[in-house]
C-alpha positions as CSV (number, residue, x, y, z in Angstrom):
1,X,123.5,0.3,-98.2
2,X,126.3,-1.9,-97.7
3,X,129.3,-1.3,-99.2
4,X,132.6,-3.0,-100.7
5,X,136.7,-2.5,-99.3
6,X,136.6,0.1,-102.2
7,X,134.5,2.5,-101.5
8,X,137.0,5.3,-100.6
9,X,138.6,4.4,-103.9
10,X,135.3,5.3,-105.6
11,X,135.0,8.3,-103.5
12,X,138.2,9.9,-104.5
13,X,138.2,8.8,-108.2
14,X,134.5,11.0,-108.1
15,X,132.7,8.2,-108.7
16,X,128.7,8.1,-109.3
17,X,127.6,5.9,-106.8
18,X,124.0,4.3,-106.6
19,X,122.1,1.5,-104.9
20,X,122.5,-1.5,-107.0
21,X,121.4,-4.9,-104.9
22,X,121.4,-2.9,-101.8
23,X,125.0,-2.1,-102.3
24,X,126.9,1.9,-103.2
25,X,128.6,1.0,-106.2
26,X,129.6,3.2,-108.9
27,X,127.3,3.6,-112.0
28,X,130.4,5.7,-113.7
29,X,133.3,7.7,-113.4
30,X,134.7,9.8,-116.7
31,X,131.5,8.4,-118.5
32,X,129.8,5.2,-119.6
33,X,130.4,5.6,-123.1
34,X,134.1,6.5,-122.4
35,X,135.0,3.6,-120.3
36,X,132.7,1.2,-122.7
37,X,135.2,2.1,-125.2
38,X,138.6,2.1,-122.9
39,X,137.7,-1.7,-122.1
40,X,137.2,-2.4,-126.1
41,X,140.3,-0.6,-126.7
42,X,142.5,-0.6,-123.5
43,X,141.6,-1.9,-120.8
44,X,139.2,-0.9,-117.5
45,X,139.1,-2.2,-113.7
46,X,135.7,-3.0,-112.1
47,X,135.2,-3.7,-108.5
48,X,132.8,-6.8,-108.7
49,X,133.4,-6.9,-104.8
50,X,129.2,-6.8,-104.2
51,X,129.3,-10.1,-106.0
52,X,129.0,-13.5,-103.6
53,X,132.4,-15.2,-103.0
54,X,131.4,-18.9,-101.3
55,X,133.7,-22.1,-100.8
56,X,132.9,-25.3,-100.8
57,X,135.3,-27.8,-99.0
58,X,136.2,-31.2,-98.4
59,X,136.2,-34.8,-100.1
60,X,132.9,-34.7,-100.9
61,X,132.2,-31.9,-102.7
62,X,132.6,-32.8,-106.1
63,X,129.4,-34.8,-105.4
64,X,127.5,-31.6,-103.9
65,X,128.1,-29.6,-106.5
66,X,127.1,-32.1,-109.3
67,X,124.2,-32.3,-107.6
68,X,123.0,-28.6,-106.7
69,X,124.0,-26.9,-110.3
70,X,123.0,-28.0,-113.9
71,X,126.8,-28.3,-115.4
72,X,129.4,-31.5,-115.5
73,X,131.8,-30.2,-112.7
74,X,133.6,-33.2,-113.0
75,X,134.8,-32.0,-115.9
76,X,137.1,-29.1,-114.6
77,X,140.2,-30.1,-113.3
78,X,142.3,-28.3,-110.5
79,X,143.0,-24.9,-111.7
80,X,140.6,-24.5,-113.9
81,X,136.7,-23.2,-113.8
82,X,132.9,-23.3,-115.4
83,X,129.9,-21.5,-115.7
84,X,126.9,-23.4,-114.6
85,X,123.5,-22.6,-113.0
86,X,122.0,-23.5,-109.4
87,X,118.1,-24.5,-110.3
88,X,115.2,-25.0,-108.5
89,X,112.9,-28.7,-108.7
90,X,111.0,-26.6,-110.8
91,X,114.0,-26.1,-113.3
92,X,113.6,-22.5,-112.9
93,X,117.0,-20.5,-112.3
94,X,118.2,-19.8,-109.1
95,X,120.9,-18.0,-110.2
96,X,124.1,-18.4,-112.8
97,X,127.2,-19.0,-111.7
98,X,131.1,-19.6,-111.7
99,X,132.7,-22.3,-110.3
100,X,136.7,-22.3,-109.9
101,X,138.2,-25.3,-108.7
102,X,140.8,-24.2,-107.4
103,X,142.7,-27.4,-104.7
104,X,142.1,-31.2,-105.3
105,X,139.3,-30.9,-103.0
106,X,138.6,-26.8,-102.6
107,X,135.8,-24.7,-105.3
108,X,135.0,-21.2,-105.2
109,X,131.8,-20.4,-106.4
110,X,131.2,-16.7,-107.5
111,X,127.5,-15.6,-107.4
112,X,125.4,-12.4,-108.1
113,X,124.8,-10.1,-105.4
114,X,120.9,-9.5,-105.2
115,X,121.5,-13.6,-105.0
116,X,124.0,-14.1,-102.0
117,X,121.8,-14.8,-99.6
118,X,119.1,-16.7,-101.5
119,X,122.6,-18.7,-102.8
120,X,124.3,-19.2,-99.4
121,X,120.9,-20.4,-97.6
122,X,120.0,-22.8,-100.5
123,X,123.4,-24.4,-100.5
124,X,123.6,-24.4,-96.5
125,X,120.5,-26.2,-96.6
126,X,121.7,-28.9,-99.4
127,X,124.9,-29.6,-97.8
128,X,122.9,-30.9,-94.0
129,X,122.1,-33.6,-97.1
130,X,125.2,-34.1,-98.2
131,X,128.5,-35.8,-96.6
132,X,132.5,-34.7,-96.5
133,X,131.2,-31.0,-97.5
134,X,131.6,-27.7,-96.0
135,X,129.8,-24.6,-96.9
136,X,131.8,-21.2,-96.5
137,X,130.4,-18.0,-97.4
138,X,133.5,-16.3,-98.2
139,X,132.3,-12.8,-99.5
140,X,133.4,-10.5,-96.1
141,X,136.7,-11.9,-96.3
142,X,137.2,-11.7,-100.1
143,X,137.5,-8.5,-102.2
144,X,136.9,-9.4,-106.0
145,X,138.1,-6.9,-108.9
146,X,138.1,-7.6,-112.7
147,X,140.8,-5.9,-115.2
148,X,139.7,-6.8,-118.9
149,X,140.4,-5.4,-122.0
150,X,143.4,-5.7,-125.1
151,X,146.1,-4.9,-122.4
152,X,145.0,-6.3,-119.3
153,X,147.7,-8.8,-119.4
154,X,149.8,-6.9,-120.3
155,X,149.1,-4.7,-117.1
156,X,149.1,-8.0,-115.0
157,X,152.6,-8.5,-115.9
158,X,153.9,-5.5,-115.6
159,X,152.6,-5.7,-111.6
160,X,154.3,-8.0,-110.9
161,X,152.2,-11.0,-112.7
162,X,155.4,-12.8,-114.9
163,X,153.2,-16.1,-115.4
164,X,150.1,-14.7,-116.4
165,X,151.2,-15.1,-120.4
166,X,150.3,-18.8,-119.5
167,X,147.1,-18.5,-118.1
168,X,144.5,-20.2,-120.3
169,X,140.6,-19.0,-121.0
170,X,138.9,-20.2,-118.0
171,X,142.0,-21.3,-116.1
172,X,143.0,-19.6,-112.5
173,X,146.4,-19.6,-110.6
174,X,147.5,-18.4,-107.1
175,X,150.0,-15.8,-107.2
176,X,150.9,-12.7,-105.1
177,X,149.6,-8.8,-105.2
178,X,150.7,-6.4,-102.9
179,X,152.0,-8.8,-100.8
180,X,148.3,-10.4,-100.5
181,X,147.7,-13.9,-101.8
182,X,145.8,-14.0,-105.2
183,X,143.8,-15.9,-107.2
184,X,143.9,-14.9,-110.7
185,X,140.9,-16.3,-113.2
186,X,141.1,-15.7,-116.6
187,X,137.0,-15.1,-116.9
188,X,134.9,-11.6,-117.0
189,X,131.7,-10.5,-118.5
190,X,133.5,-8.6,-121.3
191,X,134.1,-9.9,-124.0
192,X,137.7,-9.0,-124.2
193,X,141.0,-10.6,-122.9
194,X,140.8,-10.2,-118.8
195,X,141.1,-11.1,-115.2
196,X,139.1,-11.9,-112.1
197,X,141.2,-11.0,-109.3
198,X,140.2,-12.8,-105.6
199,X,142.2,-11.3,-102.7
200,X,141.8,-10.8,-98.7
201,X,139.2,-7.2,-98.5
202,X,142.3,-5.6,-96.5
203,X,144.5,-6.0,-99.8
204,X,142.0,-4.5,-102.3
205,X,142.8,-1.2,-101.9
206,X,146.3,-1.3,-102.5
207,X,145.8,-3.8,-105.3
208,X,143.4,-1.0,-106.6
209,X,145.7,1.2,-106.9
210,X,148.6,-0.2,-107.6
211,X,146.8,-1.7,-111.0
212,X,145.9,2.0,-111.9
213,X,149.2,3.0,-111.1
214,X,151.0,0.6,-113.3
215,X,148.1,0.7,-115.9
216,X,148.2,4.0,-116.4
217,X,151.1,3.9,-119.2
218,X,148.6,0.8,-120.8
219,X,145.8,3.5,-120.8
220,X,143.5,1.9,-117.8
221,X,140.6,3.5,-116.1
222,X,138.1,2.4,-113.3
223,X,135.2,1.6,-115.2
224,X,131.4,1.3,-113.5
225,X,128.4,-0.7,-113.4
226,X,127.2,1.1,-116.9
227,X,129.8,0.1,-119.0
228,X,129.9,-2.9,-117.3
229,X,126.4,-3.8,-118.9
230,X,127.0,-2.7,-122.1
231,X,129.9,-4.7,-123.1
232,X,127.8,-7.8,-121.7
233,X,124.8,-6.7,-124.0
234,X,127.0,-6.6,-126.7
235,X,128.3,-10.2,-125.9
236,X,124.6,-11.0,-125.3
237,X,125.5,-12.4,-122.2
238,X,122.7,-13.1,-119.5
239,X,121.4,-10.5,-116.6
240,X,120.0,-12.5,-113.8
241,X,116.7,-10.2,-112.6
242,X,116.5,-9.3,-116.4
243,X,117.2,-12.1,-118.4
244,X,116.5,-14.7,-116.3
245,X,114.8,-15.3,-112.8
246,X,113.2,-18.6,-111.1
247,X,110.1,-18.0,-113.5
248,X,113.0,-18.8,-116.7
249,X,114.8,-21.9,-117.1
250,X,118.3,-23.0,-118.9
251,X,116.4,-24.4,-121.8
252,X,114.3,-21.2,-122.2
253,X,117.1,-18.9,-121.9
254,X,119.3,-20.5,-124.7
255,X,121.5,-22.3,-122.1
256,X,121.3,-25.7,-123.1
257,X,125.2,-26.2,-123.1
258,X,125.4,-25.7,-119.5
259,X,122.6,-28.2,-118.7
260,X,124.5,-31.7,-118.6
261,X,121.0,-34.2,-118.4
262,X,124.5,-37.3,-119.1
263,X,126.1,-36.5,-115.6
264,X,123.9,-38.1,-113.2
265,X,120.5,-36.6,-111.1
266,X,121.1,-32.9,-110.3
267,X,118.3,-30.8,-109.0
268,X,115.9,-29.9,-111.5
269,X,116.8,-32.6,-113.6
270,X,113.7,-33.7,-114.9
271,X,111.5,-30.8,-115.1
272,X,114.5,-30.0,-117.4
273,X,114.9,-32.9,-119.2
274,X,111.0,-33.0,-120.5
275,X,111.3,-29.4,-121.7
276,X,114.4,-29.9,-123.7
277,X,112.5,-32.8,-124.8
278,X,109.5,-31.3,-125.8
279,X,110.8,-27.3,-126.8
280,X,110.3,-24.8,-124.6
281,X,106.9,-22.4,-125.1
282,X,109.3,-19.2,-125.5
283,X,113.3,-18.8,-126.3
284,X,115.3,-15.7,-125.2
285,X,116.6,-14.3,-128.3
286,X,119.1,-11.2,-129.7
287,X,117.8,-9.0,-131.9
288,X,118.7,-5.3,-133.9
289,X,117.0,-2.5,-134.3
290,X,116.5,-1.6,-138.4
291,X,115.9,1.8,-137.5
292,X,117.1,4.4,-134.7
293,X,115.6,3.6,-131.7
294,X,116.9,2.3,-128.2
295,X,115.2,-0.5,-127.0
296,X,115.0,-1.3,-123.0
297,X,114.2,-3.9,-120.3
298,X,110.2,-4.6,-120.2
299,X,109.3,-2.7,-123.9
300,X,107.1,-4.9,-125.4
301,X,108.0,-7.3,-128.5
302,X,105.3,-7.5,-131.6
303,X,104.1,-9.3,-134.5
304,X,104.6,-8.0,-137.6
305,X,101.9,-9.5,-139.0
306,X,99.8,-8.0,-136.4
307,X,101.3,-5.3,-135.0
308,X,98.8,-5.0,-132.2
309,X,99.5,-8.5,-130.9
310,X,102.2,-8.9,-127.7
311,X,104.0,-11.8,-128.6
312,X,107.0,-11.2,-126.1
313,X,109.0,-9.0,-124.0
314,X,112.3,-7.4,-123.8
315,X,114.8,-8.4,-121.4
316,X,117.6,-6.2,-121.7
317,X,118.3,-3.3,-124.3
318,X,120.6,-0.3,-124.9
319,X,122.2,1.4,-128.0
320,X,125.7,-0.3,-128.9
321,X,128.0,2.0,-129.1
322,X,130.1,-0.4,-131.2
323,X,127.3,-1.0,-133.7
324,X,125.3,2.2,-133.5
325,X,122.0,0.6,-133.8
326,X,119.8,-0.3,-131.0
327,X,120.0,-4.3,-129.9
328,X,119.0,-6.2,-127.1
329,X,117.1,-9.9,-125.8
330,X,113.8,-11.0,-125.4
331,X,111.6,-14.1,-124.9
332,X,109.1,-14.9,-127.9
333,X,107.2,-18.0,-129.3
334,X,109.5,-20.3,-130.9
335,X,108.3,-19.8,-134.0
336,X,109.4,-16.0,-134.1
337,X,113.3,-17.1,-132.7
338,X,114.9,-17.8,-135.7
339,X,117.5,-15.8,-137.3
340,X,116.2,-13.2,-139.1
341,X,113.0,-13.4,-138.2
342,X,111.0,-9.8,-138.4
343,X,109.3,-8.4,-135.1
344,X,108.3,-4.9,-133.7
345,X,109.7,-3.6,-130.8
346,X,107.2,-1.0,-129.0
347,X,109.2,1.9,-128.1
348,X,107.0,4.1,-126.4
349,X,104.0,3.7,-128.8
350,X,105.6,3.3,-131.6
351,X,106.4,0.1,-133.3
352,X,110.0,-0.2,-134.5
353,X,111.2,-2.9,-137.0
354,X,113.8,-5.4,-135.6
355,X,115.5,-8.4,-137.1
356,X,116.3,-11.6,-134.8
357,X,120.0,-12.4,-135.0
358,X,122.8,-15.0,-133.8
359,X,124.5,-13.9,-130.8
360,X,126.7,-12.0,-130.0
361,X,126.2,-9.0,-131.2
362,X,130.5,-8.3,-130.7
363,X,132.1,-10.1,-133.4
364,X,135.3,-9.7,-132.4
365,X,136.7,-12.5,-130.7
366,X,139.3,-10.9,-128.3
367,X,141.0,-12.8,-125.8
368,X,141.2,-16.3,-127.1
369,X,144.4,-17.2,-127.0
């Protein structure tokens, strides 16, 4: 398995490690649960290291990128960044993305790990198309860690961070940790107020602890992969493997807003354009459990009306520890997405009554000023 600048960090913190994407990263440390609910209420530090680091350089790569993903990139000025998807002709997802543009003529794209590769050969391919564009993959060089929760800022300051009370939702600045050049992006997969931290991979250990250190009076913990997914359940925020795959597309998945048809051709364009023209066949959508029950990935979603007949799937699923009810996604007919529409969920045998609701299932809008 291959394995991030932290490892020894995740060692000595006792750390539950596991193969996720080929990689030994921690599931946990003091407990899912308990660092689900330091991030809600203090604030928790993920090593998103595994995740795909690539830049893309030069005076033409504005053009590149408004051609190879579905979102207006024009749109983002320097310093500031956007979530987006790379599709295929088919329209089907590639993978999601974020894109930080972070010099006049300088992006960092930030990609899942099972879809580095996939990612960093599509584009490589692309760009031999493309003119005044260079394709880096950056992800060796670059450690990535994400602080987010209520004090996070807080924290960040208190490192050393003294302009971070200016930093902006989806805005990024260069700064210093540890002596290591930094760039700081206020994005995450939380939910809550927080920080993407990009640094050289010698730096991240020190920066590692150094954030512990001086988030301990804050109450910080290292939080895993576990929590990790629950608080983006909660925000109903997409899984790629789960959610979504090159099967899925934007319009299917509920991502229409990132799908900019007014920008100019872009790969996939048109498949994508004649679904959101005609509606999709299924729609991702959120859903709770009415009674006890935890629902998970690949249970089976039913029709009320006839409980025996599959009429979709689950996606992702897990007891909220926020709610205390069982929620999670799925793909049905359009006719069953609506809020409040009634469906069964097949747990293990038995059908359990759900109701369709608006995302996300966290109310609580942390983080947005």
């Amino acid at each position: 398995m291959k394995q991030t600048p932290l490892i020894n960090a995740h060692r000595q913190a006792q750390g539950k490690l596991v193969d996720f994407a080929g990689w030994e990263m921690p599931i946990q440390y003091s407990g899912v649960v308990d660092e689900y609910q330091t991030v809600r209420r203090y604030a928790g530090l993920f090593d998103v290291s595994h995740m795909g680091r690539i830049s893309v350089t030069g005076p033409g790569s504005l053009a590149f990128l408004q051609r190879v993903t579905t979102n207006d990139v024009s749109k983002i000025s320097v310093r500031q960044s956007q979530y987006s998807m790379v599709c295929t002709p088919r329209g089907g997802i590639k993978d999601d993305i974020f894109i930080y543009h972070v010099k006049p003529y300088e992006f960092l794209v930030c990609v899942n790990a099972s879809n580095r590769a996939k990612i960093v050969d599509w584009l490589h391919e692309k760009v031999a198309q493309a003119q005044g564009c260079q394709v880096q993959d950056r992800s060796e060089a670059l450690a990535q860690i994400a602080i987010q929760g209520p004090a996070s800022r807080d924290i960040l300051a208190a490192a050393g961070m003294g302009d971070i009370s200016s930093l902006k939702v989806r805005q990024c600045l260069d700064t210093t940790l540890c002596g290591h050049q930094t760039l700081v992006t206020r994005t995450g997969y939380t939910g809550e107020l927080g920080y993407e931290l990009y640094l050289p991979a010698e730096g991240a250990a020190a920066a590692w602890d150094h954030l512990l250190e001086t988030g301990r009076p804050f109450g910080i913990k290292p939080a895993g992969l576990g929590a990790r997914d629950l608080l983006r359940l909660e925000m109903a925020y997409l899984l790629y493997g789960n959610d979504m795959n090159e099967d899925t597309t934007p319009i299917e998945a509920g991502a229409d807003w990132v799908v900019k048809f007014d920008k100019g051709d872009f790969i996939g364009r048109a498949e994508l354009l004649a679904q959101h023209t005609t509606g999709p066949s299924r729609r991702l959508v959120a859903f709770e459990l009415v009674e006890k029950g935890v629902p998970r990935h690949g249970f089976t979603i039913l029709n009320p009306e006839k409980p025996h007949a599959v009429i979709g799937e689950v996606t992702s699923g897990n007891l909220s520890p926020l709610l205390q009810k069982g929620i999670g996604m799925g793909y049905v007919a359009p006719a069953a997405a609506q809020p409040g529409s009634s469906i069964l969920i097949d747990i293990r045998g038995k059908a359990c009554p759900a109701v369709v609701v608006k995302p996300p299932f966290y109310k609580r809008a942390l983080g947005t000023t």
